[in-house]
C-alpha positions as CSV (number, residue, x, y, z in Angstrom):
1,X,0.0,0.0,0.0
2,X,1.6,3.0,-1.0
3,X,0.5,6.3,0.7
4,X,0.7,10.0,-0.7
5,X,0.6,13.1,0.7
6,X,0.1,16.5,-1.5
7,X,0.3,20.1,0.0
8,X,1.4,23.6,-1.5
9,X,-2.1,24.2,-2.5
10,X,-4.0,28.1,-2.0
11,X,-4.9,30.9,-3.4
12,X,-2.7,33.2,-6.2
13,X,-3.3,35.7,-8.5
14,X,-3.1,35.1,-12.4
15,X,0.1,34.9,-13.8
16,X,1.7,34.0,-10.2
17,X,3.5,30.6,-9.5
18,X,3.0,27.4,-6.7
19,X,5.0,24.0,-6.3
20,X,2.9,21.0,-5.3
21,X,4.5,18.5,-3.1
22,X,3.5,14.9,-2.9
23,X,5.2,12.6,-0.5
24,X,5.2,9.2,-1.1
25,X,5.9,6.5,1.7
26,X,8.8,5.0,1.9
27,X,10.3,2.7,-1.4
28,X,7.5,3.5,-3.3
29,X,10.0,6.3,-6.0
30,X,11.6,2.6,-6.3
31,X,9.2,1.0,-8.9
32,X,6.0,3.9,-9.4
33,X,5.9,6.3,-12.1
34,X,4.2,9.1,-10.5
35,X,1.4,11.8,-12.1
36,X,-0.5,14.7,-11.2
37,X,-4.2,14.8,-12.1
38,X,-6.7,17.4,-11.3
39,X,-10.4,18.1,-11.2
40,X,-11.8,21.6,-11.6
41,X,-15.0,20.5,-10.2
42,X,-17.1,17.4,-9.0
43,X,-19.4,17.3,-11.8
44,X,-16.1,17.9,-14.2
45,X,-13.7,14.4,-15.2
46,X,-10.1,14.4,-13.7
47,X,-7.6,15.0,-16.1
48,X,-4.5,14.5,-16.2
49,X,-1.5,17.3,-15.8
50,X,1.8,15.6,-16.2
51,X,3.8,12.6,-15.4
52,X,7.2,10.9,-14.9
53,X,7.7,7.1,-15.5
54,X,9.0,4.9,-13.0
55,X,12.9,5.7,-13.6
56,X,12.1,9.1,-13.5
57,X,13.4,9.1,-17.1
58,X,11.0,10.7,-19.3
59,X,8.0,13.2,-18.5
60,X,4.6,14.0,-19.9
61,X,2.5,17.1,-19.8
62,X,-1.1,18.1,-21.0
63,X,-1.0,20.3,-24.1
64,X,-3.1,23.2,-21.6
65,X,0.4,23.1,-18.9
66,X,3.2,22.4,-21.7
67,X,5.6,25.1,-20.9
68,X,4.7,26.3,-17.8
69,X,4.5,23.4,-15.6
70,X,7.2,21.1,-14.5
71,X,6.9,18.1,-12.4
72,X,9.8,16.7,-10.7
73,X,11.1,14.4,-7.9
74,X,13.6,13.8,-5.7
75,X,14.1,10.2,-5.3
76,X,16.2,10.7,-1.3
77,X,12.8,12.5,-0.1
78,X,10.2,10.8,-1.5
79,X,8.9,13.8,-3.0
80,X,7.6,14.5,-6.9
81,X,6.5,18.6,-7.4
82,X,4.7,20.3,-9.6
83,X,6.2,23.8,-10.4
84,X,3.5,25.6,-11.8
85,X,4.1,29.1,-13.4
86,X,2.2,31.9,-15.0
87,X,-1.1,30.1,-13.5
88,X,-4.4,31.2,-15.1
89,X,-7.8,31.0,-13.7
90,X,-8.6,27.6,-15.9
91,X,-5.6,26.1,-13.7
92,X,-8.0,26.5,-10.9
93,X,-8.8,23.2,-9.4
94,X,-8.3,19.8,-6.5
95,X,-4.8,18.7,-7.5
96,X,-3.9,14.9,-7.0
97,X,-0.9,12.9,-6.8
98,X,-0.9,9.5,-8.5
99,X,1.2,6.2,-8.2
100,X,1.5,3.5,-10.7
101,X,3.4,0.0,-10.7
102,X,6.2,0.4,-13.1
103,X,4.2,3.0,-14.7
104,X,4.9,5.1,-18.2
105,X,3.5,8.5,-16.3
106,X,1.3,9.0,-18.6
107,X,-2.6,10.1,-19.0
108,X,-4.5,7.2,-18.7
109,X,-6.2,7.4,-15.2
110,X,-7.3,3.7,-14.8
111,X,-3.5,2.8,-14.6
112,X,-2.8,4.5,-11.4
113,X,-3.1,2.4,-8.1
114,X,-3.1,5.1,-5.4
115,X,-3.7,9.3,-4.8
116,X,-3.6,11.3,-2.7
117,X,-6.2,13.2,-1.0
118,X,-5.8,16.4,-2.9
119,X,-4.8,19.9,-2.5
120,X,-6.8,22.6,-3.5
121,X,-5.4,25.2,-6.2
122,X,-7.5,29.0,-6.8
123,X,-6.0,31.3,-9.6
124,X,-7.7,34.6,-9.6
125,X,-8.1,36.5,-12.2
């Protein structure tokens, strides 16, 4: 059972920048490719932001945060962040952290074993 753990959410202006953490419990940055996913509201799907596959060797990002977000991790914390920059009010949304198996990191939702409870992201405009 792997357990995550996202904070860095609140409130920010357009055009202003956060970093999402998501803590992982211990060995899981061993074999999961992790994701962020977000939903802007309950009656709206969760889509996917960006990913890195299980060696942390590749990354994928949405076509709407291409550029101005970029996930990381740092395999000695059990962290993976999400630097986001030059937010917009469409960003605004629950962001999730997602684990999967010897994942790719990619978009497909059903492939991801665990999340996190979410963190809540507001862009003003």
């Amino acid at each position: 059972q792997v357990q995550l753990v996202e904070s860095g959410g609140g409130l920010v202006q357009a055009g202003g920048s956060l970093t999402l953490s998501c803590v992982a419990s211990e060995g899981a940055f061993n074999s999961y490719a992790m994701a962020w996913f977000r939903q802007g509201s309950e009656k709206e799907r969760r889509e996917f932001v960006a990913g890195i596959n299980w060696t942390g060797g590749s990354t994928n990002y949405a076509d709407s945060v291409q550029g101005r977000f970029t996930i990381s991790e740092d395999y000695f914390k059990s962290t993976v962040y999400l630097q986001m920059n030059n937010l917009k009010p469409g960003d605004t949304a629950v962001y999730y952290c997602a684990a999967d198996h010897y994942g790719k990191g990619d978009h497909l939702e059903y492939q991801y074993d665990f999340w996190g409870q979410g963190t809540q992201v507001t862009v003003s405009s």
